[in-house]
N, C-alpha and C positions, 0 to 999 in steps of 0.2 A: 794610404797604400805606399808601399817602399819597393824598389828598383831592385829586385834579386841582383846574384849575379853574374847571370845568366844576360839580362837586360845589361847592363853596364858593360858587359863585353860586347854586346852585340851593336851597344850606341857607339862607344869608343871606334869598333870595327866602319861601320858606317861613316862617320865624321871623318876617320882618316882616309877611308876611301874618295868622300868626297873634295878632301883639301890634296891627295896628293891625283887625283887623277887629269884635271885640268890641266895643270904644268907638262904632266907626262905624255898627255895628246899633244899638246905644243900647238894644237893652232887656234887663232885671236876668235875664229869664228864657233869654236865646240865652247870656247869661253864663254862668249854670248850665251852659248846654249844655255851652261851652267844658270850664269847669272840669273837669266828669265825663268829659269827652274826654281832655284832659290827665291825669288821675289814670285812665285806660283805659290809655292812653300807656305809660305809667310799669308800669300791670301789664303790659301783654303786652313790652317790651323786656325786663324782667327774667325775666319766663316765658322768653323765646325767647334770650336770653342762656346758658342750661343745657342747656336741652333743643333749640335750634336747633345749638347746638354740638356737643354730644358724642353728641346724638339718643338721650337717655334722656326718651322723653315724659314728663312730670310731671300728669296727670291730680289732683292736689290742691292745685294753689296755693292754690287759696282757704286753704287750712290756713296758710299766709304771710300772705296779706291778712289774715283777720280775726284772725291771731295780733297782728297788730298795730293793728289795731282794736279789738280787747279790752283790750289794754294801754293803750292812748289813754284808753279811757272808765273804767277802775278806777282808771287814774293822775290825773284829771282829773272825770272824772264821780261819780266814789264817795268818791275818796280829797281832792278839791281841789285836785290840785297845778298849778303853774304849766301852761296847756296847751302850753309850748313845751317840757316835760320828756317830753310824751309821743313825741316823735320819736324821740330815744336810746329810750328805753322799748320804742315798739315798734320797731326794727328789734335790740333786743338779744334781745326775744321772739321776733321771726321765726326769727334764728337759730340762736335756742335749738334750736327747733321743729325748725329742720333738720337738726340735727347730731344728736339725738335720733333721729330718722325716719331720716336720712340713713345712720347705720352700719351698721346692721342692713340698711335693702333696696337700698341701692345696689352690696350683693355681688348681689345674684339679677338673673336675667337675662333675654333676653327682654321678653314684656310684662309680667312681675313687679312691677317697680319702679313701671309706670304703677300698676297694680292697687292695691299698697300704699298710692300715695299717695293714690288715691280712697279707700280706707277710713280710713286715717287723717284727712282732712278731714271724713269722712263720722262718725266717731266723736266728733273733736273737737266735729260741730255737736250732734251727741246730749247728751254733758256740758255742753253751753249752753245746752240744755234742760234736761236732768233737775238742774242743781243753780242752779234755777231763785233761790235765796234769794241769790246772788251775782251770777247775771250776768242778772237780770231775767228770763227765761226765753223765751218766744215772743215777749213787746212789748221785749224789750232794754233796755239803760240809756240813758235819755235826760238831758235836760238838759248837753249839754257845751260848754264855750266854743268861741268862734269862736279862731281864729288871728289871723285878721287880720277886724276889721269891716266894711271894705268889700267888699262882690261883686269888682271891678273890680280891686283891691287884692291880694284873695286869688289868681284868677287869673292875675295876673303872678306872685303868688309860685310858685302850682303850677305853672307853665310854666317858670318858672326851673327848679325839681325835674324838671320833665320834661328840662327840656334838660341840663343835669347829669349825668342817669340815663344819656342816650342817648351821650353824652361819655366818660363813664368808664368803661362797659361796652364801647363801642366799641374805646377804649383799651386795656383788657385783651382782646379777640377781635383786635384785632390784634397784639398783643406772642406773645410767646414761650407763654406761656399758654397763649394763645386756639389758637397752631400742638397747642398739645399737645392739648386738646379737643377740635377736628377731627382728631387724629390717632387719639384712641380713637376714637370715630363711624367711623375708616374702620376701624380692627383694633385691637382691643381687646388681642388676643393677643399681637400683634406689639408695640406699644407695652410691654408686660409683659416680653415675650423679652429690650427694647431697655435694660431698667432702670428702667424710669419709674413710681413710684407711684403706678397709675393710682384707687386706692381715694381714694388724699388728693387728687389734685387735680378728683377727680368729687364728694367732699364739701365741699371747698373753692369748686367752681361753685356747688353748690347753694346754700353759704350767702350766694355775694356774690348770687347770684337772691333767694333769701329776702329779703334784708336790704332791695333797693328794692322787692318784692313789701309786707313790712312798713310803710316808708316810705309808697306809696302807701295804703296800710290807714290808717296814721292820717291822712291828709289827706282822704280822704272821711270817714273817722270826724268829725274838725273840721268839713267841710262840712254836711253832714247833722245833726251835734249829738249823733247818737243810732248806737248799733250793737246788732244784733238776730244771730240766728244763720244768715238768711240769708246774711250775710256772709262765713261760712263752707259755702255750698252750692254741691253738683257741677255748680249748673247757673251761679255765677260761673267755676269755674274752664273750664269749656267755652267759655264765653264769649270768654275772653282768648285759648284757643287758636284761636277761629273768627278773632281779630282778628290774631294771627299769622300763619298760614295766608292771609289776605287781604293783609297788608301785605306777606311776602316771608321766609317762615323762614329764619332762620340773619343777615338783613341788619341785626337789631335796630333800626335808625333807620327803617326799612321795617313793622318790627313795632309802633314807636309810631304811626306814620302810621294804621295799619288802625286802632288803638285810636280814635282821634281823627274818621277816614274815617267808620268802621261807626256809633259815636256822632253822628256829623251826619247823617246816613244817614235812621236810624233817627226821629230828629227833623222831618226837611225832607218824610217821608211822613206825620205824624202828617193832614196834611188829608185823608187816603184814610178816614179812619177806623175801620171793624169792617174794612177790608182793608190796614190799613196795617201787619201782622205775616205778611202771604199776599206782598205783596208785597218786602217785606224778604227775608223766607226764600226765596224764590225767586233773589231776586238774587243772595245768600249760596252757593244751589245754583249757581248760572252761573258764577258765579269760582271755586269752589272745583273744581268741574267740567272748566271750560275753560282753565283759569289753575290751572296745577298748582304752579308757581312762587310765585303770588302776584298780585296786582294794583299793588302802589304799588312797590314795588322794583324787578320786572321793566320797569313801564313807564315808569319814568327814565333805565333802562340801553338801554332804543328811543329816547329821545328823545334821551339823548346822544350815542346814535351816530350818530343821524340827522343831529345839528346839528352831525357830525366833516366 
């Protein structure tokens, strides 16, 4: 599949929107907002990279994110080292993390595989508790350097990662691959009758998921400074799939969008105040309700056609 160009205007359009509008607000805190959008981004294209593909829901990313977020702060927060070693660092954890997880429950079927992965995430957060003398325990390890010093600075770098992310994943979903992915999602069985190892290339999604799920772990871990074991909670990895599910599952450039979308969202109601989480959830209800598709995917592909 090739990028009309139609698509190519409208990514170009996007992109610029998103590198000149930060500077143009001017302030350190919509910055932030960005940031956190963009590292949303980055988690839900690689959540929906796997599981929008081959439709083995993953109910434990966070088990990726803070696998790599953990690795940031002991490589850097504990240990000192360069904080630009904790990148390698953490996506070589994420994928540790996956190929680990990955063998054993990517044979079971059904909702199995979700199931697993919520407990495994759910266990890893417990061991970040209970061995509290290593990884800080319920306040997390703080103190970790910045990447880059500037707000505004850091921001373009993370949007560079985001757009990367959304680049080379896209890249692989449409090569030969990405055809074999959607072709377990549709029969699992048939794909197996045809020859095709369908074990190795469903472990091999998971890890290139893991590995920008990791990525994005350390770069909030650098943002924030600090990583706690919320990091690893059932209710981040929900999250990412609510931001999926709203940008356009299976579209992944659609799936960073919601990350980014739901993140400004969630900010631009903060004036509603003790209603400003009544009114987010409801909205959340209405698209995920009435917009079975998605919201940001679907309605590019109306506006394209409109403007055929």
């Amino acid at each position: 599949m090739t990028m009309s160009n139609k698509d190519r205007l409208g990514a170009a359009a996007l992109i610029a929107l998103l590198v000149a509008l930060p500077p143009i607000l001017g302030s350190q805190y919509f910055i932030g907002v960005f940031i956190v959008g963009a590292i949303d981004g980055i988690w839900a294209a690689s959540w929906d990279f796997f599981s929008g593909l081959t439709g083995r829901e993953n109910f434990g990313h966070a088990l990726f994110i803070g696998g790599g977020a953990y690795a940031a702060a002991f490589m850097n927060g504990t240990f000192g080292f360069n904080p630009w070693w904790s990148i390698p660092a953490g996506i070589v954890v994420a994928v540790a993390f996956s190929l680990i997880i990955g063998f054993p429950t990517l044979r079971l079927k059904g909702p199995y595989f979700a199931l697993a992965m919520l407990a495994a995430a759910s266990i890893m957060q417990h061991f970040a508790v209970i061995f509290w003398q290593y990884t800080g325990g319920t306040e997390g390890i703080y103190g970790m350097d910045r990447l880059i010093d500037s707000a505004l600075g850091y921001y373009y770098f993370v949007l560079a990662m985001l757009l990367a992310t959304v680049v080379v994943l896209k890249l692989i979903a449409n090569s030969r691959w990405g055809t074999i992915m959607r072709a377990i999602k549709g029969d699992e069985g048939a794909c197996e009758a045809a020859g095709i190892n369908v074990t190795f290339y469903k472990i091999a999604g998971l890890a290139i998921s893991a590995a920008f799920a990791g990525l994005g772990g350390v770069l909030f871990a650098h943002y924030q400074q600090a990583v706690t074991p919320d990091d690893l909670d059932v209710f981040l990895s929900i999250s990412v799939i609510v931001m999926v599910y709203v940008g356009g599952i299976g579209s992944i450039w659609g799936a960073a969008c919601g990350g980014i979308l739901l993140n400004l969202m969630l900010e631009l109601l903060r004036s509603l105040g003790e209603f400003r989480l009544w009114v987010y959830y409801v909205i959340l209800m209405l698209i995920l309700f009435f917009m079975r598709g998605g919201f940001v995917a679907p309605l590019w592909a109306r506006l394209r056609g409109s403007a055929s």
